[in-house]
Each structure stands twice: as structure tokens, then as C-alpha cells.
C-alpha positions in Angstrom: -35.6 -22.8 -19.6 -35.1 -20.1 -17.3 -33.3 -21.6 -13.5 -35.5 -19.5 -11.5 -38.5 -21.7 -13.6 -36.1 -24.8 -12.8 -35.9 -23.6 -9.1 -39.7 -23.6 -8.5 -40.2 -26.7 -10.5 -37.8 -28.7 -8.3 -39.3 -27.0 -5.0 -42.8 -28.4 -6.2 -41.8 -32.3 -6.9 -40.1 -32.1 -3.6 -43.0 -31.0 -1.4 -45.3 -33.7 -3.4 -42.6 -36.4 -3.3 -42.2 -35.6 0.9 -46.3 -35.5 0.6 -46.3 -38.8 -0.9 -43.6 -40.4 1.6 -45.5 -38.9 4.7 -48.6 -40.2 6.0 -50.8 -37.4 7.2 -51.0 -34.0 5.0 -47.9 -32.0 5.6 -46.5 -30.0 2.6 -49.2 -30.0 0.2 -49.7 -26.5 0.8 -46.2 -25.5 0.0 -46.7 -27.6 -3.2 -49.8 -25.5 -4.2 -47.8 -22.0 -3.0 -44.8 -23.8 -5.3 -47.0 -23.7 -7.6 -48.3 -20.8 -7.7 -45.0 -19.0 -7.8 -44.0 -22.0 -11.1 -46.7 -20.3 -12.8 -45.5 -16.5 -11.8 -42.0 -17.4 -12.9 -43.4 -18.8 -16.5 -45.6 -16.2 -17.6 -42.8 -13.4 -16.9 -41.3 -12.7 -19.9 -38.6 -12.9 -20.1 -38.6 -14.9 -16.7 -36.0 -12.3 -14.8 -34.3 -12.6 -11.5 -35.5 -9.6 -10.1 -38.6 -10.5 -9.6 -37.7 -13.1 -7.4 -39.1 -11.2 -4.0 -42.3 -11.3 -5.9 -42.3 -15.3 -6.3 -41.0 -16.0 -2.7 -44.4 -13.3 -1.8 -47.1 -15.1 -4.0 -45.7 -18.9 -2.6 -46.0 -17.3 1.0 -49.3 -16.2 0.5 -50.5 -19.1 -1.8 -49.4 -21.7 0.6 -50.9 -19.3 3.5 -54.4 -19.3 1.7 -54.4 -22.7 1.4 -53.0 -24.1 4.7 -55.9 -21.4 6.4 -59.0 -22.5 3.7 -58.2 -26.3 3.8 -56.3 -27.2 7.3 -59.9 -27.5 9.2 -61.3 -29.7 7.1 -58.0 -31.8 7.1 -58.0 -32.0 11.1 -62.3 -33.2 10.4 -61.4 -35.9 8.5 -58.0 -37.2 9.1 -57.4 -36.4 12.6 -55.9 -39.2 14.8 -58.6 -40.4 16.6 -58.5 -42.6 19.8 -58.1 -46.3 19.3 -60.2 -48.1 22.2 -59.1 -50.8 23.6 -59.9 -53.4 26.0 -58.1 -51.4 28.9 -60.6 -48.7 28.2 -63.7 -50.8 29.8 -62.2 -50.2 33.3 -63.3 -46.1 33.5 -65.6 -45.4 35.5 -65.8 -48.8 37.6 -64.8 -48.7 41.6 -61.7 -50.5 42.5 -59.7 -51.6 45.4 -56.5 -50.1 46.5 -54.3 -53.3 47.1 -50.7 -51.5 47.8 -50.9 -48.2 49.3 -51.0 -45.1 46.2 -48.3 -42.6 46.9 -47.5 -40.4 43.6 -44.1 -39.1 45.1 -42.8 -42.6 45.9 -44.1 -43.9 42.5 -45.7 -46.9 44.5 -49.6 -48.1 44.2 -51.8 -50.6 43.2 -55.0 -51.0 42.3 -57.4 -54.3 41.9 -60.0 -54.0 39.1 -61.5 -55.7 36.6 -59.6 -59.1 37.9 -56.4 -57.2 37.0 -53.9 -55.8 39.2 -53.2 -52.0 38.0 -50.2 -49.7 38.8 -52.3 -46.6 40.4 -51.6 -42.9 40.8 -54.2 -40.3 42.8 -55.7 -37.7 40.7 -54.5 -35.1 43.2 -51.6 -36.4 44.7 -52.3 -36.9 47.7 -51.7 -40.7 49.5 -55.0 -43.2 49.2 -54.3 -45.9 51.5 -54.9 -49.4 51.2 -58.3 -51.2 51.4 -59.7 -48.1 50.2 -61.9 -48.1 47.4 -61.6 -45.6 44.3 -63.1 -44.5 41.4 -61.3 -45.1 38.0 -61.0 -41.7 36.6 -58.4 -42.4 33.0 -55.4 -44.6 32.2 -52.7 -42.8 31.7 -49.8 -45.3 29.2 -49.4 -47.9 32.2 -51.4 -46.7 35.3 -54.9 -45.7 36.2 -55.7 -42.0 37.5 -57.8 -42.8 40.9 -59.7 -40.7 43.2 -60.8 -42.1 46.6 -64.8 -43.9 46.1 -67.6 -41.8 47.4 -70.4 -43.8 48.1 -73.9 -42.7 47.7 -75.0 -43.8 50.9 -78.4 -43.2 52.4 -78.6 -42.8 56.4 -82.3 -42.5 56.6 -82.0 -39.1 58.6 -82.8 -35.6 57.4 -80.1 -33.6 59.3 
């Protein structure tokens, strides 16, 4: 056997055996380009160095062809989706600012859901305390707030 047939044999069980030890989908393209350029090398006879350039072109463009035909429906049906959890039912509920938010001094709480939250303004700018806000996102630890405007109707057409 031929070691540039021995060379693309080896690359192939490597990319499936990292396949296999991974999770998601990462190198079964370069498997299939591996591939591909196994099969180039074999039916070259007699298998011969020089057309080496040729193998390295055909598993570029093998594994190219089928990373660009098969990667959208990889990311359909085996993207990471969001987990919801119980944290989640707080969006979109009014709370109460209990420690005054301020995003520079990393200081702010807010009271929602019978929980006390760590808080930070959408904007940036200072929400002080007593005031109410909307809960916009959570963000790892803290909720994303913007100060509460309240549909209020004054009677008057002005």
C-alpha cells in the first residue's frame, strides 16, 4: 500500500474518531473531503506523489461542498436552543427598584416575583429607588430594566 493511500486513510479515522468524541457536528466534512481524496489516491495508478496538490484540491473542495450543502440543515436541527427556566417567567412583569440601579457603580436591586434581583438599566443611565420598571431580559445574574411607563388615562384631550 502506497503511504500517500496510508496518509489519507489515517486523516479519515481521525476526523470520524474526533466526530465521534465531539458532541455537535464538527469534522464530518473533512472526513467526507478525506475521503474523497482516499479514493483519488487509490484509483491512481500507480498511486504517485506528484499528484499530491491534486488530493490536497479535491479534499478542499469535497469538504467545501459539503460543509456549504449540509451546514444549514445541521444549524435546523441541532442548533443549541434556549433552555427556559423558571427565571424566565419574570420578562415582561413591572418591578420595584429596592437599592438604587447605577451600571457604573455595579450597585442595584430590584423586587420582583417575591425575589430580590441584582438590576442593571438598559441604557445606563441611574433609576432611582422606589421607582418602578419594566423587566426587559436577564442577563447570567441580573435583570436588564427600563424605568415603568404607565398607561395612564387623565380624562383630558390636550
Amino acid at each position: 500500500m502506497d503511504g500517500i493511500i496510508i496518509f489519507w486513510a489515517m486523516l479519515l479515522v481521525a476526523f470520524v474518531v474526533i466526530e465521534l468524541a465531539t458532541s455537535g457536528l464538527t469534522s464530518i466534512w473533512f472526513a467526507i473531503g478525506a475521503a474523497g481524496a482516499l479514493i483519488s489516491a487509490a484509483v491512481t495508478a500507480p498511486p504517485r506523489i506528484d499528484l499530491l496538490w491534486l488530493q490536497v484540491l479535491i479534499f478542499l473542495a469535497v469538504s467545501g461542498v459539503a460543509l456549504y450543502l449540509t451546514r444549514p440543515l445541521v444549524k435546523k436541527y441541532v442548533s443549541s436552543k434556549e433552555v427556559p427556566t423558571n427565571a424566565n417567567r419574570v420578562l415582561e412583569m413591572v418591578g420595584l427598584v429596592k437599592e438604587t440601579i447605577h451600571n457604573i457603580d455595579g450597585k442595584g436591586a430590584v423586587y420582583v416575583g417575591n425575589k430580590l434581583w441584582t438590576a442593571r438599566s438598559e441604557d445606563g443611565t441611574p433609576i432611582q429607588k422606589g421607582t418602578q420598571v419594566d423587566i426587559l431580559r436577564i442577563e447570567g445574574v441580573k435583570l436588564i430594566v427600563r424605568p415603568h411607563e404607565a398607561e395612564t388615562d387623565t380624562g383630558s384631550d390636550s
